[in-house]
N, C-alpha and C positions, 0 to 999 in steps of 0.2 A: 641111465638117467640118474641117477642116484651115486656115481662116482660124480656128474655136472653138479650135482646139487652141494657133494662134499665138498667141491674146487668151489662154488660158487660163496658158502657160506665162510671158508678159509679167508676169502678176503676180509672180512671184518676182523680177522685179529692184530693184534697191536704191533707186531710184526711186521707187517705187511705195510710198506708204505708207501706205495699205489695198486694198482689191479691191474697194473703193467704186469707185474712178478706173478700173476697168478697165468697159466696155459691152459686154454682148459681141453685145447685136442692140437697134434702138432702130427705132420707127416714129413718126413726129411728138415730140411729147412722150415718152411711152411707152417707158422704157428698164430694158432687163434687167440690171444690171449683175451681175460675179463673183457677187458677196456674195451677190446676192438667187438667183441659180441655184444656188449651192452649199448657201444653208438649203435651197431647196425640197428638194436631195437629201439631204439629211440628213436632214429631214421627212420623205421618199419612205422614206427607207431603213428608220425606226423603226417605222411605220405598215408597211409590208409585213412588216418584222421579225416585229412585233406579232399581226399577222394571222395568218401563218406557225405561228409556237408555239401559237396560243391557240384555231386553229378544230378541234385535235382534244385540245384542253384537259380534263382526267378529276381529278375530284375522290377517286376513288379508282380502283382497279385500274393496272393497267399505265401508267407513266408514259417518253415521251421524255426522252430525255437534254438537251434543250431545253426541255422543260418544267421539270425540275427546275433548269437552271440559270437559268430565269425566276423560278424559286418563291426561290433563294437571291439574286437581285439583290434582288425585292421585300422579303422577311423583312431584308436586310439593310439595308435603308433604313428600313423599319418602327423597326429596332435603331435607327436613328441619333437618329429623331427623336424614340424614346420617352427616349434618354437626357440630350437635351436642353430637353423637355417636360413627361417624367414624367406622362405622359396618353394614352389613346388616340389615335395615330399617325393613325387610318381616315382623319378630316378632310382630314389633311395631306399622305399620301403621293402622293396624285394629282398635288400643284401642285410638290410638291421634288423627287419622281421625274421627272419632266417635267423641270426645269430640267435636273437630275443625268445622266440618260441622252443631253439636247437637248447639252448642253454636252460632255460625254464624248463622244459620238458625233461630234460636229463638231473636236473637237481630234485622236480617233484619227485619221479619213480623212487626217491628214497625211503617213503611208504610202506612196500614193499620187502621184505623180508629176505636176505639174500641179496639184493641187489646195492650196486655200489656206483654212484652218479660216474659218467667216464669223465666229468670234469674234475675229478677228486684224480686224474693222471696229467702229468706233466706236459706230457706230449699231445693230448686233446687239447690243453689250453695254449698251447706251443703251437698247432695246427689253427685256433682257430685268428691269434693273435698275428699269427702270418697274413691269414687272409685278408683282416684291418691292413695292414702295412703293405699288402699289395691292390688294397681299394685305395686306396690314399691319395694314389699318383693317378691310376687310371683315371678317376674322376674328375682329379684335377686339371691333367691332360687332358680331359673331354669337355674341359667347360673353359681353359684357360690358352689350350694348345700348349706344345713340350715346349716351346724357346720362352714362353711366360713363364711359366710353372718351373721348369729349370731357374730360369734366372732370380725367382725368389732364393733360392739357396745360396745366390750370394752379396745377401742385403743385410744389412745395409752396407759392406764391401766384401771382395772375395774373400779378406781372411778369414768371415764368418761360416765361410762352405764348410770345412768340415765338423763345427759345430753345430750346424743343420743337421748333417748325416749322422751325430751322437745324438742328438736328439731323438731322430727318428728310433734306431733302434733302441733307444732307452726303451722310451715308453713303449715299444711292442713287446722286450722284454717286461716293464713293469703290469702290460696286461696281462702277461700268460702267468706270472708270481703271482699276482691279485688274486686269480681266481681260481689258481691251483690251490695256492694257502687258506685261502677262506672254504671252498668245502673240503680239502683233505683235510682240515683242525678239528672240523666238524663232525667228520666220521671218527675221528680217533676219541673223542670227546664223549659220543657215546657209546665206543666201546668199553672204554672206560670204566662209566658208569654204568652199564651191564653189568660189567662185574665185578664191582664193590656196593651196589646200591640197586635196592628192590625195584620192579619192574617200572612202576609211575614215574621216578623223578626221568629216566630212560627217553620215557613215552611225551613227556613236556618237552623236553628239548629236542626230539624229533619233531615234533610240530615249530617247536622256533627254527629249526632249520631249516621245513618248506619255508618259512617267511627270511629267513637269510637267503635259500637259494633263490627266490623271486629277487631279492633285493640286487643280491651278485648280474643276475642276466639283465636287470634292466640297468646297473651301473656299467656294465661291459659294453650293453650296446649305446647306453648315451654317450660316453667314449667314444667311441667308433663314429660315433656320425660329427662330434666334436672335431674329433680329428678330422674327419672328412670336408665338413664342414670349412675350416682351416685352409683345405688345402682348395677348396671352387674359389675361396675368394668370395664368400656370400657374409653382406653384413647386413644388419636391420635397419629395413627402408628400401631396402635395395631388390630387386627381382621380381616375382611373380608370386601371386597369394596361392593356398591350400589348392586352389582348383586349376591353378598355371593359367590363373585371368591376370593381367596387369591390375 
């Protein structure tokens, strides 16, 4: 326990520039590094979360005070993406709640003492930036069929096709940089300041960075639904309200 603790707290130094480089148990090939044990808890923690609120879940009568504050996170994401969509949210909220709560979740634990958000690694935000750029199409395909949706790629002529497909991976690449950069500047920022400066100025700008990490997860998943958005072909005025009533 105490060699974990030594490997755990190693990431924080200025060194160290993701929690990719830190292992903290490896057998042959086979290695656990920071990053990938801090998603799995992260993952542990949403899914237990999850379970917790929703296995005495009541659609009417007496409701938890966790219940309810589950019902205003979801209505509040529903809010997001119908304002961005102007369309029935049900589709969508699964795959941007997910990012929203994966990302939020992983930036607050920085709290925590020892622990280092997996989004401060390259390849968590590489991972999660793929996922956008493989919702993109699907969605699109399912709302539009492949021979529409293809054929936007080459409008307004074909010479435009392969500046569609730079486009595409630009922006998948400039989401996984966005929010790799923003909290890895963040950890380093106050490691920093650990050790040149008495423990308070530390302790403030840990608290600004839950309100950066909130900020990052909800610019990432408004992203992603833009995008998506983009690709159904949904514009204002057009479709089905919050509740998929005409």
């Amino acid at each position: 326990m105490s060699i974990w603790w030594e490997n755990a707290v190693e990431i924080l130094r200025l060194n160290q520039i993701s929690p990719d480089q830190i292992i903290l148990w490896q057998w042959g090939f086979v290695k656990i590094t920071a990053t990938l044990a801090y998603t799995w808890l992260v993952m542990a923690i949403l899914i237990l979360g999850a379970w917790l609120v929703t296995r005495r879940i009541s659609p009417e009568g007496g409701r938890s005070r966790w219940q309810g504050f589950l019902e205003v996170v979801v209505t509040t994401i529903r809010d997001q993406i119908y304002e961005i969509c102007h369309d029935d949210p049900g589709p969508y909220t699964a795959f941007v709640g997910s990012l929203f709560l994966f990302i939020g979740m992983s930036n607050f634990l920085i709290i925590f003492p020892g622990y280092v958000a997996p989004t401060s690694s390259l390849a968590t935000t590489s991972a999660l930036a793929i996922c956008v750029f493989l919702a993109v199409p699907i969605y699109g395909i399912s709302r539009q069929g492949i021979r529409n949706y293809v054929k936007e790629y080459f409008q307004p002529t074909f010479i435009f096709f392969p500046f569609h497909i730079m486009g595409e991976l630009t922006r998948t690449l400039a989401l996984a940089i966005r929010l790799f950069g923003n909290i890895m500047s963040h950890d380093k920022i106050i490691g920093i300041l650990l050790a040149i400066t008495p423990l308070f100025f530390p302790v403030v700008m840990q608290a600004l960075g839950l309100l950066i990490g909130m900020v990052q997860a909800y610019i990432f998943s408004i992203l992603a639904m833009v995008y998506i958005a983009s690709a159904v072909q949904v514009h204002e005025g057009v479709g089905t309200g919050k509740n998929g009533s005409i």
